[in-house]
C-alpha positions, 0 to 999 in steps of 0.5 A: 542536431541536439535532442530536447529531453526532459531532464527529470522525466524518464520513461519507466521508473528505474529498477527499485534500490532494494535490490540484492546488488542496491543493498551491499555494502557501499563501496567506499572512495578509496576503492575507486580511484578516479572515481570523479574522472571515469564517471564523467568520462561514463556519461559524456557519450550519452549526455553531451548531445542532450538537454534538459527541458529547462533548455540547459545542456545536460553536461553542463548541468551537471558539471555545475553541480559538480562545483557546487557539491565540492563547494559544500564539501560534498565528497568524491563520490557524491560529485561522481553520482551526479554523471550516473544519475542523468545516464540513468534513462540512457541505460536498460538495465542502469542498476546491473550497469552502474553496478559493475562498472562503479560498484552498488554503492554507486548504482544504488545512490544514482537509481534512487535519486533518479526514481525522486526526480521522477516522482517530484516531477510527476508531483508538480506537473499534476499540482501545476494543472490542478493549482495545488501550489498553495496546498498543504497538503501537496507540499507536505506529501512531497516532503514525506516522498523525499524523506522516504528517498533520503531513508534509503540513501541519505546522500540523495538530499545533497544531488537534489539540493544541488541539482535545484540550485543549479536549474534555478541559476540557469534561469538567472543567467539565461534570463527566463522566468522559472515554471511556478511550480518549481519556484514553489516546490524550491522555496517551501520544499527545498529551501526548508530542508537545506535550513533543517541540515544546516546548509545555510549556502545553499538555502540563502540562495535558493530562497532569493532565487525561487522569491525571485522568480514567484514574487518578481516586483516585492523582489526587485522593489527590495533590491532597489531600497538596498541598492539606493545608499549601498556605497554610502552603507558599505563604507560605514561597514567597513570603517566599523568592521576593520574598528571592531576587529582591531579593538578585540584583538587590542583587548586579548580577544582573538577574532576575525570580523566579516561582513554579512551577505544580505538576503532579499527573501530573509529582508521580506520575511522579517518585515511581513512577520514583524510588520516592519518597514524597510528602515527598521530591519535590522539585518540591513547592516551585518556583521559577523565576528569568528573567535578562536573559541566558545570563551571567545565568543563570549568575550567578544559580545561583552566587549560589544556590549560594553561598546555599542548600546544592545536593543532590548529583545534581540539578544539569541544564545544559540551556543549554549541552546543550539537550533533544532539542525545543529546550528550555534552562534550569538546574535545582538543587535546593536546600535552605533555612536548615530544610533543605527542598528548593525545585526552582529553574529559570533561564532567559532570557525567550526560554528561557522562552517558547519552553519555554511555547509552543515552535514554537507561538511561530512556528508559520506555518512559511510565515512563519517564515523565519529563526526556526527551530522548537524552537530549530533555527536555519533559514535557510528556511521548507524547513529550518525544515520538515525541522527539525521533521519530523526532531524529530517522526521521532526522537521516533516512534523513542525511542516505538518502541524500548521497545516494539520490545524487548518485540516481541522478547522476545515474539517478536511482530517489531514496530516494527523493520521500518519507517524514515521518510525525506523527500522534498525537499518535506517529505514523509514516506515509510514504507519497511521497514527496510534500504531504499535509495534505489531502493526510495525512489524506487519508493515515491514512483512506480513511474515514477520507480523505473524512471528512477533513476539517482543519488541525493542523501542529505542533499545528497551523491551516494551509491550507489544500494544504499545503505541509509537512515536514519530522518529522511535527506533523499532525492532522486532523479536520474533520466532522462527515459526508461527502465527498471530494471536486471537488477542490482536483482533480485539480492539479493547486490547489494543495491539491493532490500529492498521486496518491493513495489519488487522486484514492480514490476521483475519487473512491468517486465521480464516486460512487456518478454518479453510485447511481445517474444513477442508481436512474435515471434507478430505477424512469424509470422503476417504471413508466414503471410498473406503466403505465403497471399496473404492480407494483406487479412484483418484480424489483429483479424478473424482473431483473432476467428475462431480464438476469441482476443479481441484480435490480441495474445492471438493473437501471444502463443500463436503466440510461445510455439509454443503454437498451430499456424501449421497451424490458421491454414493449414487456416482460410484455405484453402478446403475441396477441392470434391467429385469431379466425375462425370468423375472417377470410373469406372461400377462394373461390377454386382457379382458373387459373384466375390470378389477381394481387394486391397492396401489401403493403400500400405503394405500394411497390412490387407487390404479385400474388393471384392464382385463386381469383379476385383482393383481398387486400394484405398486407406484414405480419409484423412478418416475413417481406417477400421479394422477392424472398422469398417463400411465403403463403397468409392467408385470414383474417376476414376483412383484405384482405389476410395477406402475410407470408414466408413459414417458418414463425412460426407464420403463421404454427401455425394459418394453423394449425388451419385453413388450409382451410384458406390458400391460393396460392400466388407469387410475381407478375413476372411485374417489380415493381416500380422503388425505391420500398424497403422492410423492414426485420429484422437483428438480431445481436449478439457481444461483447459489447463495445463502439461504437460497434452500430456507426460500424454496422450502418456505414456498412449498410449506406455503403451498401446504406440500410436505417436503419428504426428502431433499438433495443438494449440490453446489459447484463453482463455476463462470457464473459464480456458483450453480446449485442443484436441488431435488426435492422430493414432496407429497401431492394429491395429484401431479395437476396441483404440482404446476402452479407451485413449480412457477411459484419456485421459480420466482425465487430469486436465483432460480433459473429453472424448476421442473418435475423430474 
């Protein structure tokens, strides 16, 4: 039983052609003899038993294309790509496979027109569901992908052209109606490119073909009024092309004279676009007459001049003013001895056959040298390369610019923004409009961007701000190392247009800021270790412990002076050990004599000792009380008595260890002195974020609370960084203190504000 795939869709995309193995050198036909044979005898196993989704056996398929490539002249290794191509989604690996058994040209040529069947593809069935076939801008993307395909390999336009030459006669012979979109795509995509490369075999009948199948009652009204009198026309042509052909010959005019296939599709073209009817196109009755040489093409149409009566308007010299794809010829149109038009074209042989085949005559560009492409003379396989390419670049912009007018009538800002320049190798590269050559180069490589220096536009030195064209050859003279200029980022000067180039040079020099802050943060701390005696310590261990990641994200904090070389201080000092008993006075045993003391060098507020004559007093710093705080006095060697809040850690701990040397103490219940402040500590946890330090400080200033000392530090974390803050400020009683820690923490970002 067979299996139904679909011949253009494929699991994955394949390997990219810009491999190592893709970019050797191609192999030439020479070097693989029976090459058409064993590709075929390659493919068979895996495609014998497969079908396309159009219902044709894949074989088959490409047996056919096989005879119509040969047919156009296609070389041998074009007809053998076509087997590669559908083994392709048969194969894991089909680049490493095709590769060794056929060589990289061949692998490369059958990966990349794989990958265009499956985009264009993909292309239609998303513009058939959202009915984009009459858009613009859908049949001028899909033309912009297939150029990006030829750039690569340019024998992937015949397989395509020929590979939907033969789908559509599939349709024709099994009588099925073809999916409009493909109808479409071949008509508006494929048709106008096989015009551009001069393949005129191909484009009559893709265009009758596709007209066929999306206008099927204009198609067969057409071929019905051609049909009516065709024995009756046949004959006159005949009797007059035989007539013609001996009166030449009889007047020294070497030549042989042909009739003119018809084509439905040009009939309707010329009666919509000169609002005809059919009795009056011309092209009806054909004739084409093949001279030995240009001066016989001349010749003969003086002598049909002189014969038959020319129409004024009709007359076309394309020899001495050939079309944009290369192709000759003198068209007239006559009337007979009846007065009835006859359309006549004169050409040479070699006119004729490259208007038959176009490039298709000499396609293996590998093996073109001299021959040139679509009449453009090359003198090497490189400018035959860019000879075509350009022709293929001019034809995506003729197709651009109608529909870039209706853009802007629409005010839609379509097709104008985009140019397609070359690379010296022959690829294509995709820039907005008004690039230069800077926005070139970082189009290519962000590397090669920032070692730019010169460049080369069709061969000649230029500026580097200097705008390109569409079609221009570019290269790039850079330096072995380096970075881009500050210059390139002022718009005035204008080396940028390319919003993605000009990202890549900020990229660069905030880069160069980062590796110099954190330079800056690395010399900080380094000195820090060395004044603490600490260069033994680890800067990644030290990093680690202060809750930074890396060393780096450590120096780039302390660079910025976002982190305290203080807190590193206070983390590598060890904490000061507790008073030894020595240290300390016994109290005496308290009485009910009271006596009051200064508490505090500054005199502010005042502390009560129970039972003991006046005694020096002083707050202790590592709680900081304030009234009404609950307080306990501890009796120090030398020092007076130290004053501490009841639930301060550091004084359990040396009443642990002294108990006899606690003491009763309260504030004195006496009014203490106008304008007497007390300092305490606010510790403060957020969200960081700028201007979070401004906030919490305007709150405290509002307060009326003076702000005497302040400590941060700020550490990356899942929650996109955590500030920790100690303010150290003046109150006059820690009762006041409350209402302005709920105030701080209001502040956006403040998680928690408590007293410390």
């Amino acid at each position: 039983m067979k299996n139904k795939v679909a011949g253009t869709q494929f699991p994955t995309v394949p390997p990219d052609a810009s491999s190592p193995i893709a970019l050797a050198t191609a192999q030439s036909v020479a070097d693989q003899p029976n090459a058409l044979a064993r590709a075929r005898a390659f493919a068979e196993p895996l495609i014998a038993g497969e079908v396309l989704d159009t219902g044709e056996n894949v074989l088959a398929h490409a047996d056919a294309v096989v005879a119509i490539l040969k047919s156009i002249g296609g070389s041998e290794a074009m007809q053998a790509a076509i087997y590669l191509v559908h083994s392709c989604q048969h194969l894991n690996k089909p680049l490493e496979v095709i590769a060794k058994a056929f060589g990289p040209s061949y692998a490369a040529l059958a990966v990349e027109t794989t990958k265009l069947v499956y985009v264009q593809r993909q292309t239609r069935t998303i513009d058939s569901k959202s009915h984009l076939h009459d858009d613009p801008a859908a049949q001028t993307e899909n033309v912009r992908r297939m150029l990006l395909a030829f750039s690569r390999d340019l024998r992937v336009v015949m397989l395509r052209l020929a590979s939907r030459l033969q789908t559509l006669r599939y349709y024709a012979a099994s009588r099925q109606a073809a999916p409009h979109a493909l109808a479409h795509e071949s008509l508006h995509v494929f048709a106008p490119l096989a015009n551009r490369l001069g393949i005129w075999q191909l484009k009559w009948e893709m265009e009758d073909l596709s007209f066929r199948y999306l206008e099927p009652e204009t198609y067969k009204q057409i071929a019905r009024l051609l049909d009516e009198k065709r024995a009756e026309r046949e004959i006159f042509m005949e009797a007059l092309r035989v007539q013609l052909e001996r009166n030449l010959n009889l007047n020294g005019i070497a030549a042989l004279v042909q009739g003119r296939p018809k084509h439905i599709y040009s009939i309707v073209k010329k009666m919509r676009g000169k609002s005809l009817d059919f009795g009056r196109v011309f092209d009806i009755r054909a004739m084409r007459v093949i001279a030995a040489d240009v001066k016989g093409c001349y010749g003969a149409l003086g002598y049909v001049h002189s014969c038959f009566e020319p129409i004024g308007g009709e007359f076309d010299d394309y020899i001495a003013k050939p079309k944009a794809n290369g192709y000759q010829s003198l068209h007239t149109v006559v009337r007979d001895q009846s007065g009835r038009p006859v359309e006549i074209q004169i050409r040479t042989q070699a006119m004729h056959d490259h208007a038959e085949h176009g490039v298709a005559a000499h396609w293996a560009y590998k093996e073109a040298g001299t021959k040139g492409y679509a009449g453009v003379s090359a003198s090497s396989e490189y400018d035959a390369k860019i000879a075509v390419l350009r022709q293929l670049l001019a034809w995506e912009r003729e197709l651009s610019a109608p529909a870039a007018q209706r853009a802007r009538d629409a005010n839609q800002g379509l097709f104008e923004d985009r140019i397609y320049v070359l690379t010296p190798d022959a690829a294509i590269v995709e820039l907005p409009q008004g690039a230069t050559t800077v926005d070139f180069a970082y189009s290519v490589h962000t590397s090669l961007g920032h070692r730019c220096r010169g460049a080369r536009i069709d061969g000649v030195m230029v500026p580097l701000n200097t705008p390109l064209q569409n079609g221009q050859t570019v290269e790039v003279i850079t330096i072995k190392e380096g970075g881009p200029s500050r210059d390139w980022l002022n718009p005035e000067l204008g080396f940028l247009s390319s919003n993605r180039a000009k990202s890549k040079v900020r990229a660069w020099f905030n880069g160069l800021a980062m590796e110099q802050t954190v330079a800056k943060g690395r010399e900080a701390v380094e000195k820090l270790l060395q004044r603490e005696g600490k260069t033994a310590i680890k800067l990644q261990d030290l990093a680690l412990q202060l809750g930074f990641k890396t060393a780096d994200e450590l120096f780039e904090v302390v660079g910025k002076d976002e982190f305290s070389l203080r807190t590193i201080e206070n983390m590598l000092r060890p904490a000061e050990p507790l008073p030894s008993p020595d240290e300390f006075v016994l109290a005496k045993k308290p009485r009910l004599a009271d006596k009051s003391s200064s508490a505090g060098k500054n005199g502010q507020g005042s502390v009560l000792v129970v039972g003991m004559d006046s005694l020096l007093t002083q707050l202790a710093k590592c709680c900081k009380p304030a009234p009404p705080d609950a307080i306990l006095g501890f009796v120090t060697k030398g020092k007076g008595v130290s004053i501490h809040r009841n639930d301060c850690s550091n004084f359990r701990n040396m009443a642990h260890g002294s108990p006899e040397r606690i003491i009763e103490v309260e504030w004195s219940s006496s009014k203490a002195p106008e304008g007497s402040v007390f300092p305490v500590d606010v510790a403060v946890e957020a969200a960081d974020r700028q201007g979070l330090l401004r906030d919490i400080s305007e709150v405290f200033a509002k307060e009326k609370m003076n702000v005497i000392g302040v400590q941060t530090q700020s550490v990356k974390d899942n929650r996109g960084g955590t500030a920790w803050m100690t303010f150290t400020v003046e109150v006059p009683q820690a009762g006041r203190l409350q209402q302005v820690l709920a105030s701080v923490g209001n502040v956006p970002g403040v998680r928690s504000a408590r007293r410390r």
